[in-house]
C-alpha positions as CSV (number, residue, x, y, z in Angstrom):
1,X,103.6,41.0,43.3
2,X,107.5,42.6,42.7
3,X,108.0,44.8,40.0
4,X,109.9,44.2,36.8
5,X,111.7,46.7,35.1
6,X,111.8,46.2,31.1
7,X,114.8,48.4,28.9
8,X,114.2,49.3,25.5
9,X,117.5,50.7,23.8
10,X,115.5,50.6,19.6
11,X,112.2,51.0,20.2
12,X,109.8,51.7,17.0
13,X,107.2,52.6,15.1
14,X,105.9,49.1,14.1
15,X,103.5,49.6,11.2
16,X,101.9,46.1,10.0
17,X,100.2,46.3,6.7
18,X,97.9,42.9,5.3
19,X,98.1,42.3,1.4
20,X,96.9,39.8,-1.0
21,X,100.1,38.5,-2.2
22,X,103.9,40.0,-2.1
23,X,105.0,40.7,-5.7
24,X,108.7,42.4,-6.1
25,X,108.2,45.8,-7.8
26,X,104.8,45.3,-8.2
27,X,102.3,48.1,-6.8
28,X,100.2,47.0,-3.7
29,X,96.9,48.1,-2.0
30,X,96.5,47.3,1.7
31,X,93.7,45.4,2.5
32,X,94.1,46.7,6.3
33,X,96.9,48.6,8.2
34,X,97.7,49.3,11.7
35,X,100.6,51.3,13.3
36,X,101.7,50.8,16.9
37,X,104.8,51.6,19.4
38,X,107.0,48.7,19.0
39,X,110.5,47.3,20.6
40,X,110.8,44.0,22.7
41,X,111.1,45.9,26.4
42,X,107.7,47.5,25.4
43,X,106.4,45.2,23.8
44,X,107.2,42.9,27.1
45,X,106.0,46.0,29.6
46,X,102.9,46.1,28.1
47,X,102.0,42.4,28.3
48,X,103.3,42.2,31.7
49,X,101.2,45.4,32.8
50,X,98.3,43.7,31.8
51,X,99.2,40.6,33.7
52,X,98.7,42.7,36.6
53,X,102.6,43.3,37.6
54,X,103.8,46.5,38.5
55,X,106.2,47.7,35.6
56,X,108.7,50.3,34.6
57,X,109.4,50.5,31.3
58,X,113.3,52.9,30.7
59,X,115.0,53.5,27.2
60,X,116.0,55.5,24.8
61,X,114.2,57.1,21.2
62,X,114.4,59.9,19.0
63,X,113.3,62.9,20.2
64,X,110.6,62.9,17.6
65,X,108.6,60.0,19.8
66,X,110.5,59.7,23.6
67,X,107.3,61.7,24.7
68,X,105.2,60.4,22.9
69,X,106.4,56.3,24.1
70,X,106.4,57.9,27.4
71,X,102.8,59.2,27.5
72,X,101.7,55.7,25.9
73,X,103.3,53.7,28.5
74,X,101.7,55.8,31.2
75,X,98.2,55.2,29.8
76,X,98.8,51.8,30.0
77,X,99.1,52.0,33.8
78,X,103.5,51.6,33.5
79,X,106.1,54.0,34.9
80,X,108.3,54.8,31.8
81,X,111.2,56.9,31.2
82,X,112.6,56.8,28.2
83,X,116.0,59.4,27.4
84,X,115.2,61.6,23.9
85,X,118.3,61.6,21.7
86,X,118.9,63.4,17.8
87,X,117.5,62.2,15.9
88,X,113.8,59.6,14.1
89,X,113.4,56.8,15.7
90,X,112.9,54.0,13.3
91,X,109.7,52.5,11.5
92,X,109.8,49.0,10.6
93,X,107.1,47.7,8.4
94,X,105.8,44.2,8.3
95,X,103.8,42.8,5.0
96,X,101.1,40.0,5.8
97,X,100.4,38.3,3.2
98,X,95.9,36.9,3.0
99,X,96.9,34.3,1.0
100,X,98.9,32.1,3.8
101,X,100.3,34.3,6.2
102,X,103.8,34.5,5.2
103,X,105.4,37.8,6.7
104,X,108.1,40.4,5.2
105,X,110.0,42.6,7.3
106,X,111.7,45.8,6.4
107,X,113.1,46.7,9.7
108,X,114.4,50.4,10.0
109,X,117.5,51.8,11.8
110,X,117.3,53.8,14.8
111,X,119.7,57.4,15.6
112,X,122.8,56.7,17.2
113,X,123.2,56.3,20.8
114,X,126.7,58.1,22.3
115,X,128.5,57.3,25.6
116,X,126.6,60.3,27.9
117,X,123.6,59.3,26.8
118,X,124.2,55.4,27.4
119,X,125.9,56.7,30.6
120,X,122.6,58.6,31.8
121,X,120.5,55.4,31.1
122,X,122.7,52.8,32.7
123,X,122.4,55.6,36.1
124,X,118.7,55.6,35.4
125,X,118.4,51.4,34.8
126,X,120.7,50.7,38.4
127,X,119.0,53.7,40.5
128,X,116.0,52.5,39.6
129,X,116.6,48.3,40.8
130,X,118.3,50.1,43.8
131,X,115.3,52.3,44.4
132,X,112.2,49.4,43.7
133,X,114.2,46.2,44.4
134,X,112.4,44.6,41.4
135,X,111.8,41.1,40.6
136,X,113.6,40.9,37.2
137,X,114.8,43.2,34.8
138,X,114.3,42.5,31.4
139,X,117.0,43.8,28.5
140,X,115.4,43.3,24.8
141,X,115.7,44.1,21.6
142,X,118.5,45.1,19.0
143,X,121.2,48.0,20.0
144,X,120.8,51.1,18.0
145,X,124.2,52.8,16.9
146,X,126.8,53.8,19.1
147,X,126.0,51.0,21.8
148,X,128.7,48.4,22.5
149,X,127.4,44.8,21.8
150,X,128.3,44.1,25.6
151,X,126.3,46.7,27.1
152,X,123.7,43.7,27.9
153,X,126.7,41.4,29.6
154,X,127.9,44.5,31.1
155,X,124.6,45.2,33.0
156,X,123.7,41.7,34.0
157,X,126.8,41.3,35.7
158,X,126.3,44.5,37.8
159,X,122.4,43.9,38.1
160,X,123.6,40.9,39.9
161,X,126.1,42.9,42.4
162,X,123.4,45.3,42.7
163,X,121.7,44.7,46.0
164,X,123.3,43.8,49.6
165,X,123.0,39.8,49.5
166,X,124.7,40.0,46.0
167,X,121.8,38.6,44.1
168,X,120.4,41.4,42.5
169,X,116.9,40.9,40.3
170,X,116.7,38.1,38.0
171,X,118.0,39.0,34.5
172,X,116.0,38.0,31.0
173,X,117.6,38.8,28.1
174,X,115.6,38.3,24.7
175,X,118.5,39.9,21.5
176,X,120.3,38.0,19.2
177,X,124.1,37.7,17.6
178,X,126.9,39.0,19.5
179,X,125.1,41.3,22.2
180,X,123.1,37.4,22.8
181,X,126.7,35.2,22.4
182,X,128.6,37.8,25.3
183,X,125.7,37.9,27.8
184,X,125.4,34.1,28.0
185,X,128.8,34.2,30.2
186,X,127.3,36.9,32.2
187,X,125.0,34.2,33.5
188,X,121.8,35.8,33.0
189,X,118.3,34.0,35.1
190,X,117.0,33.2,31.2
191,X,117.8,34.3,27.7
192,X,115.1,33.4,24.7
193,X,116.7,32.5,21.3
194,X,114.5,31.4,18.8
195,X,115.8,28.3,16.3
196,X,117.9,30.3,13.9
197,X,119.5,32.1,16.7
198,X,120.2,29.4,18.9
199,X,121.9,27.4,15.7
200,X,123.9,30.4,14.9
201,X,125.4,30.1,18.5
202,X,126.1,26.6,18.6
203,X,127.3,26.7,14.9
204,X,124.5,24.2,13.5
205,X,121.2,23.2,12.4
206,X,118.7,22.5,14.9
207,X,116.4,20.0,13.3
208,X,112.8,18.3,15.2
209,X,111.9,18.5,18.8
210,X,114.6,15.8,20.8
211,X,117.5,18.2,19.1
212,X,115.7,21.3,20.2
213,X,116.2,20.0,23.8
214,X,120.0,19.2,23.2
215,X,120.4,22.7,21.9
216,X,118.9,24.3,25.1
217,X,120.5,21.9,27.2
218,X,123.7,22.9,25.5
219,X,123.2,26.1,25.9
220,X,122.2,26.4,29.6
221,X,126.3,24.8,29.9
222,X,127.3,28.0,28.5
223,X,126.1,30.0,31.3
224,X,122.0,31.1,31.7
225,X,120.5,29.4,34.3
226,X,117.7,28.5,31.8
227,X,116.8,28.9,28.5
228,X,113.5,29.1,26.5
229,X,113.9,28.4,23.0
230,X,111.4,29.5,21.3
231,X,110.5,27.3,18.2
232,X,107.1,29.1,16.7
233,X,104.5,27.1,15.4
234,X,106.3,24.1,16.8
235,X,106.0,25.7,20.2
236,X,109.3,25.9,22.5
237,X,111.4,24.1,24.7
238,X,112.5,24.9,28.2
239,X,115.5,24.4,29.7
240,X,117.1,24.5,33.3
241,X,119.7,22.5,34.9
242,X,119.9,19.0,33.2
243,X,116.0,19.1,32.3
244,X,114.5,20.0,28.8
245,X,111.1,19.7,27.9
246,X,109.3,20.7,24.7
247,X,106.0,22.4,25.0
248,X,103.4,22.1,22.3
249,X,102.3,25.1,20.7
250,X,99.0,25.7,21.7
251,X,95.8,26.4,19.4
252,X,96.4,29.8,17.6
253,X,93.3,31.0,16.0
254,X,91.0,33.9,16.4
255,X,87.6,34.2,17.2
256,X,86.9,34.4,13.0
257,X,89.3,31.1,12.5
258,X,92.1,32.9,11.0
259,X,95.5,33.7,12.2
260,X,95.9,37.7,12.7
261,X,99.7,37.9,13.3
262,X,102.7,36.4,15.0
263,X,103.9,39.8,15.6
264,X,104.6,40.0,19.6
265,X,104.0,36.4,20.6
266,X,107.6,35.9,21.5
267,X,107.5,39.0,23.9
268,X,104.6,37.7,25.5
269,X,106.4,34.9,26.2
270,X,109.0,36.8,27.8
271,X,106.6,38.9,29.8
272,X,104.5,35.9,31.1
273,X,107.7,34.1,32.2
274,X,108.8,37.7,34.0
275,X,105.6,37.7,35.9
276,X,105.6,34.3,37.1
277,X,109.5,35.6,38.4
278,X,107.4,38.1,40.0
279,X,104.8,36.4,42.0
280,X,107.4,34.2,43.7
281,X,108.8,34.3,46.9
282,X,112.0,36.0,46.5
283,X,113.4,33.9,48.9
284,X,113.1,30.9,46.5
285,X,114.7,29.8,44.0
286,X,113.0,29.0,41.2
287,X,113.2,24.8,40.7
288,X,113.4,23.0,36.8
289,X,109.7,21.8,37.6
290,X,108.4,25.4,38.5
291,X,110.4,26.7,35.7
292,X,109.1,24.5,32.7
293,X,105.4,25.2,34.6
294,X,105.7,29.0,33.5
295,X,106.9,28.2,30.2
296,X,103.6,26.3,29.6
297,X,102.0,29.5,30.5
298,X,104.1,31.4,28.5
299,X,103.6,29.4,25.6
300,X,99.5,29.9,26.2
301,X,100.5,33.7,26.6
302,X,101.9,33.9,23.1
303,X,98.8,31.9,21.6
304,X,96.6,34.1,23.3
305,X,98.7,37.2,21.7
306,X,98.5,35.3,18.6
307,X,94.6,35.5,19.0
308,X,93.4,38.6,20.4
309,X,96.5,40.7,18.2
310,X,97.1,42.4,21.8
């Protein structure tokens, strides 16, 4: 299998906390609590590793945690080089409601990001696809401070000028808002809006299953080769060419019965459908058919995320 190369520009300090009921400016206790290195490229370099593919996981963080993400990644069996700048990096916290599952986020804000050190990792993102030759590269998450909203258009156009044949590694691209809306004309392999994101694009509503598949269809025409929109407990549909099918969301209990948390379950979508780039011939091109077949995996990826909570 090729390697994938995931890039995390905010990673985190996700800490997920279970309650009986939100109540504004009430005090709570936590039932249970759990805190974990967090960010989509991780997230997705994790799930991947575990997959079996070889993976190297680059970004930046505060210098407070760069060595610490590092030495994570590492025991994890994933070459990782993340770029220590001034500063915390950030700590979201999620609240999980017992009662039904409803979530709260309070996501945090990373420390800013300046041109040298954006320079150094863009140097250590294209040495590294012209060193390995990897599969796909994978560019996820929200841009901290001090990034340009194109930085993700800007490197999927050169990742694909980045080997000999002028094909360069298949790019996935998992973000939202306008570092989302300027790489779709880069013409990334796949990007992976979820409903709310895909409707802020095309400027609408995006209501039941046959207008999920005219929204990816739709936005496939604005450049991706395909598009996985992601739809949660309604599943997703996938999307290449002129074909769009939705896929079912699959059973998404634990062993107990209960749902843990959702928290993930789109990465591992992301990571199932960069491994299945992965075990292909590189020679091939992946077809509509083959495509929508790994997004039925990757939808029984997230629900096995879902699950386990891993």
């Amino acid at each position: 299998m090729r390697s994938i190369v995931t890039v995390t520009l905010n990673p985190a300090i996700d800490r997920t906390a279970w309650i009986e009921r939100l109540e504004p400016g009430a005090t709570h206790r936590t039932a249970t609590s759990r805190a974990s290195i967090g960010g989509k490229g991780i997230n997705v370099a994790r799930t991947a590793a575990r997959l079996g593919a070889p993976v190297i996981a680059l970004g930046v963080a505060g210098e407070d945690q760069a060595a610490r993400i590092e030495q994570h990644l590492v025991s994890a069996g994933i070459r990782a080089r993340f770029l220590a700048v001034e500063g915390e990096t950030r700590t979201n916290l999620k609240l999980i409601e017992r009662a039904d599952g409803r979530m709260t986020e309070i996501n945090g804000t990373g420390p800013e990001v300046n041109a040298d050190v954006l320079e150094r990792l863009t140097d250590e993102l294209f040495g590294t696809v012209a060193r390995e030759h990897p599969a796909a590269v994978v560019l996820a998450g929200s841009l901290p401070a001090g990034v340009p909203a194109d930085v993700y258009a800007r490197w999927t156009h050169g990742l694909h000028r980045s080997q000999g044949d002028g094909r360069g590694p298949e790019v996935i691209v998992d973000a939202s808002d306008e570092p989302l809306v300027l790489a779709l004309d880069a013409h990334p392999f796949l990007v992976k809006p979820n409903r709310v994101e895909a409707g802020t694009i095309l400027g609408r509503t995006i209501d039941g299953d046959e207008d999920a598949c005219r929204a990816a269809r739709e936005l496939v025409a604005r450049g991706p080769r395909a598009v996985l929109l992601s739809l949660g407990a309604g599943g997703a549909v996938a999307a290449m060419g002129d074909t769009a099918e939705w896929i079912p969301a699959a059973d998404l209990a634990t062993s107990e019965g209960r749902l843990v948390t959702t928290v993930g379950a789109g990465d591992a979508m992301v990571a199932r459908i960069a491994v299945e780039v992965a075990r292909r011939d590189p020679a091939t091109a992946m077809t509509p058919s083959a495509f929508i077949a790994a997004c039925r995996l990757a939808v029984e990826q997230a629900a096995a995320h879902i699950s386990t909570g891993a």
